[in-house]
C-alpha positions in Angstrom: 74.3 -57.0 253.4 72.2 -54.6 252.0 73.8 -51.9 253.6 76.8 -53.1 253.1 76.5 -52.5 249.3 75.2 -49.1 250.1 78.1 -48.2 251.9 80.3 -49.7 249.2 78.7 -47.6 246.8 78.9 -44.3 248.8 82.4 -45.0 249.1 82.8 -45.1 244.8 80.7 -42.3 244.2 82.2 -39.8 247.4 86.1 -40.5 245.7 84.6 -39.6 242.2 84.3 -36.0 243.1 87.5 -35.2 244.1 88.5 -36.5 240.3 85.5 -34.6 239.0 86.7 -31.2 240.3 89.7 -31.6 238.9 88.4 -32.1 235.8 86.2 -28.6 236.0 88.6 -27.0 237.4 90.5 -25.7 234.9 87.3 -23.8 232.9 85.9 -22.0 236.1 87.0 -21.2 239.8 86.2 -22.8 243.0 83.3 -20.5 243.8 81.8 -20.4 240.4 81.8 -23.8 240.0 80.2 -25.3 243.2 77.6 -21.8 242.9 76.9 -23.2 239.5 76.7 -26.4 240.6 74.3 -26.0 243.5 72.3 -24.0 241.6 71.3 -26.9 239.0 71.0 -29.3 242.3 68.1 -27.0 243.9 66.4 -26.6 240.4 66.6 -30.4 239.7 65.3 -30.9 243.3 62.6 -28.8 242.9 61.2 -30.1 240.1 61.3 -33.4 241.1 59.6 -32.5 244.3 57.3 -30.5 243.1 56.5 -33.2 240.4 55.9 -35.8 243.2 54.1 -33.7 245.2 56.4 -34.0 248.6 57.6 -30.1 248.8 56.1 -29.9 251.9 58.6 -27.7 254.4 56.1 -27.2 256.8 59.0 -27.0 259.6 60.9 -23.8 260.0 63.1 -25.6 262.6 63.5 -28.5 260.2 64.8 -25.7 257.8 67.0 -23.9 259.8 68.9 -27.2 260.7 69.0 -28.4 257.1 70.5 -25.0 256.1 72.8 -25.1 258.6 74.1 -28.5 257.8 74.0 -27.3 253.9 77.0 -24.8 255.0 78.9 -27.2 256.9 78.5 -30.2 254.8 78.4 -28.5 251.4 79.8 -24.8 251.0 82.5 -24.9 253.7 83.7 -28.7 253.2 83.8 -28.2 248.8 85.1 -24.7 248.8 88.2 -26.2 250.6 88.4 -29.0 248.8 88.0 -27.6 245.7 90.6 -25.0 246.8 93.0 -27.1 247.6 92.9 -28.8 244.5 92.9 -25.7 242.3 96.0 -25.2 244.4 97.7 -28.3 243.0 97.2 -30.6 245.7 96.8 -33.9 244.2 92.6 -35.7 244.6 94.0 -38.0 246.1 95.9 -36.6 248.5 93.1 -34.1 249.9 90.8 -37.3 250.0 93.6 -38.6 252.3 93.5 -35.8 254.7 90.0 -35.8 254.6 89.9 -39.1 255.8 91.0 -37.7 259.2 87.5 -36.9 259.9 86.6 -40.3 261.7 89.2 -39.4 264.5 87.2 -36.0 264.9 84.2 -37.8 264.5 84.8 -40.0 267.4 86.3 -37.7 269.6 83.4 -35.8 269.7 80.5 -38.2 269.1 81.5 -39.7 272.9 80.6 -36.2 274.9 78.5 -34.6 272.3 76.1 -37.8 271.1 76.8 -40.5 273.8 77.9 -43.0 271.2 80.5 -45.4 272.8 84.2 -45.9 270.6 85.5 -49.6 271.5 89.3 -49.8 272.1 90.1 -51.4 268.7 88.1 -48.4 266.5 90.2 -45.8 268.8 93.6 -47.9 268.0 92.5 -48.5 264.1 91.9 -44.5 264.0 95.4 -43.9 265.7 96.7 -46.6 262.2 95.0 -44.6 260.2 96.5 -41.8 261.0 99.4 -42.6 261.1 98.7 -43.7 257.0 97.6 -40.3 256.6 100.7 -38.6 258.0 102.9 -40.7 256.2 101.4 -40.3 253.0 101.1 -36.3 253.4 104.5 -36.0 254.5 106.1 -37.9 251.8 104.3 -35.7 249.4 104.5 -32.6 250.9 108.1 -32.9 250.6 108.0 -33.5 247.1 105.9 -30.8 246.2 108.3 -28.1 247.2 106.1 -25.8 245.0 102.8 -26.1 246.2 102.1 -23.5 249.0 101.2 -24.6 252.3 98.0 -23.3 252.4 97.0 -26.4 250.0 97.4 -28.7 252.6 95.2 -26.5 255.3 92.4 -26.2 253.7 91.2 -29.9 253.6 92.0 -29.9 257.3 89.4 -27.3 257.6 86.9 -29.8 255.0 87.3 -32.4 257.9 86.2 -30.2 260.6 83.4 -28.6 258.7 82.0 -32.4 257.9 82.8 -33.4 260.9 80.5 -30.9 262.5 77.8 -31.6 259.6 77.8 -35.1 260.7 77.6 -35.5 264.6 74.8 -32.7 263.9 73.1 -34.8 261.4 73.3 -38.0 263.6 72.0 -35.9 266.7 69.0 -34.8 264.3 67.7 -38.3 263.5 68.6 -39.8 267.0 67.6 -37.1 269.5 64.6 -35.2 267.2 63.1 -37.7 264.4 60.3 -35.1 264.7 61.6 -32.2 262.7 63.7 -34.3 260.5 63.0 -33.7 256.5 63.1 -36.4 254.2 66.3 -37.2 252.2 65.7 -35.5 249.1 63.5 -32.5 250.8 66.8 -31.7 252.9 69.0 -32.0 250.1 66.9 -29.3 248.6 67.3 -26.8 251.3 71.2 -27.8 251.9 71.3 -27.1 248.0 69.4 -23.4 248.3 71.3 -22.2 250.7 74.7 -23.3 249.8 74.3 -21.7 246.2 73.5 -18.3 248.8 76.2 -18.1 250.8 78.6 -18.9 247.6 77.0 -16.4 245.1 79.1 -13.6 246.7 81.7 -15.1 247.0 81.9 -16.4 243.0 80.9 -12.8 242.0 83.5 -11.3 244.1 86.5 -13.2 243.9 86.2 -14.7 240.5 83.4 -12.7 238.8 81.4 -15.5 237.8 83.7 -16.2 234.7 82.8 -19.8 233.2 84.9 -21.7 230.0 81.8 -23.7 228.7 83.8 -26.9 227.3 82.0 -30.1 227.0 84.9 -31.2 229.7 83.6 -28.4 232.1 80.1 -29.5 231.2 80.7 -33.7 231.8 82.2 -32.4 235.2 79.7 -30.3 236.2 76.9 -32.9 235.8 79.1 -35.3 237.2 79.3 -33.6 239.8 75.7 -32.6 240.1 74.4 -35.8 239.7 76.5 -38.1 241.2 78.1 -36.3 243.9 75.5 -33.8 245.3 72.2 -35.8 245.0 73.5 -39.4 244.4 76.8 -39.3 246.9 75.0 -36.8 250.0 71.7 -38.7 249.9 73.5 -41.8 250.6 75.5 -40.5 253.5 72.4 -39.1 255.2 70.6 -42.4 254.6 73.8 -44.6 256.2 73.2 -41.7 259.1 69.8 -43.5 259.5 71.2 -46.9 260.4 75.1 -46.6 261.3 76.7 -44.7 263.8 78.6 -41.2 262.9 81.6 -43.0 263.5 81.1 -45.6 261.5 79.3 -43.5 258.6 82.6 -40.8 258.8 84.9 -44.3 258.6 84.0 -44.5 255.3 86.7 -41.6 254.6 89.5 -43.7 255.0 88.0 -45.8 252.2 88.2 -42.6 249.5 92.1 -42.1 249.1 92.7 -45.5 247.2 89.5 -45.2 244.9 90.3 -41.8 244.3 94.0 -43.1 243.0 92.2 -45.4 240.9 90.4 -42.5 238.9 93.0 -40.1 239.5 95.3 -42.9 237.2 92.6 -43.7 234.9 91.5 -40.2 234.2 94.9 -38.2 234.8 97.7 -40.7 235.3 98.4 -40.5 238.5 101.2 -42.8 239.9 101.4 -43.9 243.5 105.2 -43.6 245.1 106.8 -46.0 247.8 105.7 -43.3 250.5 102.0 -43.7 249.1 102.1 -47.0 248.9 102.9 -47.5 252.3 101.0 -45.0 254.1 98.0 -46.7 251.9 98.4 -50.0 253.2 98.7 -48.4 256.7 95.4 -46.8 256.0 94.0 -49.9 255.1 94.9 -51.5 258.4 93.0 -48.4 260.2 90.0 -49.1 258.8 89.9 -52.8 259.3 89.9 -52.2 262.9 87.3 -49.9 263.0 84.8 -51.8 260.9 85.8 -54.9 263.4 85.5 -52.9 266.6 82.0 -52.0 265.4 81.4 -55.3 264.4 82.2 -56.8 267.9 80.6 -53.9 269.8 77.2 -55.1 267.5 77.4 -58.5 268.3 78.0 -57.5 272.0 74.6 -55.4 271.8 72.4 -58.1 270.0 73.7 -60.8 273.0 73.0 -58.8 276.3 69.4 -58.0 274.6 69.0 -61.8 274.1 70.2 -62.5 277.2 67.9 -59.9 279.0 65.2 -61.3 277.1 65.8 -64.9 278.6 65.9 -63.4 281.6 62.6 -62.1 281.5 60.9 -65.8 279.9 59.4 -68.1 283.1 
């Protein structure tokens, strides 16, 4: 249960930043706006660490694989989606495509992590994307003035996470050893991904910042709740849940991500949304019950070896 209500909480917090860049958005440019953003992240991280006493990176391998899971998970998957929204692709609609990252998930965690899929996840992820195309397709034709590229770039968010998370689950599974604490990877994820985006703020958008008390509620928003509360909550599922179960989550984000997209902006949901929603919805049931079967499966045959075993 008490995972459950962490999940549940990831869930609400994850579909909050796609809101939260919007809000930003308009006082500073993709780039400048995550740089900033993981700039503040590593310094709050640092002193909090330093504070405790637990900077301890004795690891340079531990390093090199939280940096390299900072790129993919933070820098590569939030410049697209943060592109794509500063492109005019509705939150909720790159939260949507997003949540095609449990089918890439699962194809690859079979070959790459030895996780087994059940044949009810692998037909929920077929529903749900089905939900997905429906709902992108119906938009897509209504927003003749949006350019195409807008609806690429979160496909190229899913793959980036969906890289960050089967290496993540191989990390805790495969090599506990070298594995940093939550907070001590965030840290390193955080340094490195406000790196490799310096150059490309300064570059492309010359660092230029409207300093609003709207751009400054977003930017702690999405410092607080998003980079350190959100991201430490997915790598802590990743301690107890499988990547495909973790990555399932995804499919929750479109309609809480409607919720604060109408609260906040006023976004209405049309018949096609509606629809491809409650498709969606289907999708994940499965999945959640094929894992929930495929548990109870697990916990019988290790009861029933253990009777085996008793005189």
């Amino acid at each position: 249960m008490e995972i459950l209500a962490l999940e549940l909480l990831f869930v609400v917090l994850w579909s909050s930043g796609f809101t939260g860049a919007k809000y930003g958005l308009p006082y500073a440019g993709s780039f400048t706006l995550l740089f900033i953003r993981y700039v503040l992240v590593a310094t709050l991280l640092f002193v909090w660490l330093s504070y405790r006493g637990e900077l301890r990176l004795h690891s340079r391998a531990a390093i090199a694989r939280c940096a390299l899971i900072g790129l993919l998970a933070h820098a590569v998957w939030l410049s697209a989606v943060f592109g794509a929204i500063a492109l005019g692709i509705s939150p909720w609609i790159v939260a949507l495509i997003t949540a095609l990252q449990p089918m890439a998930t699962s194809v690859l965690s079979g070959p790459l992590l030895g996780e087994q899929v059940s044949p009810i996840q692998w037909a929920g992820m077929v529903v749900g994307l089905v939900g997905v195309v429906v709902v992108v397709g119906t938009k897509a034709s209504i927003q003749i003035d949006v350019p195409w590229i807008g609806y690429g770039l979160p496909f190229i968010s899913t793959l980036s996470m969906t890289l960050a998370t089967l290496y993540q689950r191989h990390i805790n599974r495969r090599q506990p050893g070298v594995a940093l604490p939550v907070l001590s990877s965030l840290f390193v994820q955080a340094v490195t991904s406000a790196i490799a985006l310096y150059p490309l703020a300064l570059f492309f958008e010359d660092l230029q910042v409207q300093w609003t008390r709207q751009f400054a509620f977003a930017l702690a928003w999405l410092v607080m709740v998003l980079s350190i509360g959100a991201y430490g909550l997915m790598f802590k599922l990743l301690e107890y849940r499988t990547a495909a179960r973790v990555s399932s989550l995804a499919y929750l984000s479109p309609p809480v991500t409607l919720g604060f997209g109408f609260l906040v902006f006023g976004d209405v949901l049309g018949i096609g949304g509606v629809l491809g929603l409650g498709i969606t919805a289907v999708g994940v049931a499965l999945v959640y019950r094929g894992d929930v079967n495929k548990a109870d499966r697990q916990a019988s045959n290790r009861f029933n070896n253990l009777r085996g075993m008793m005189p």
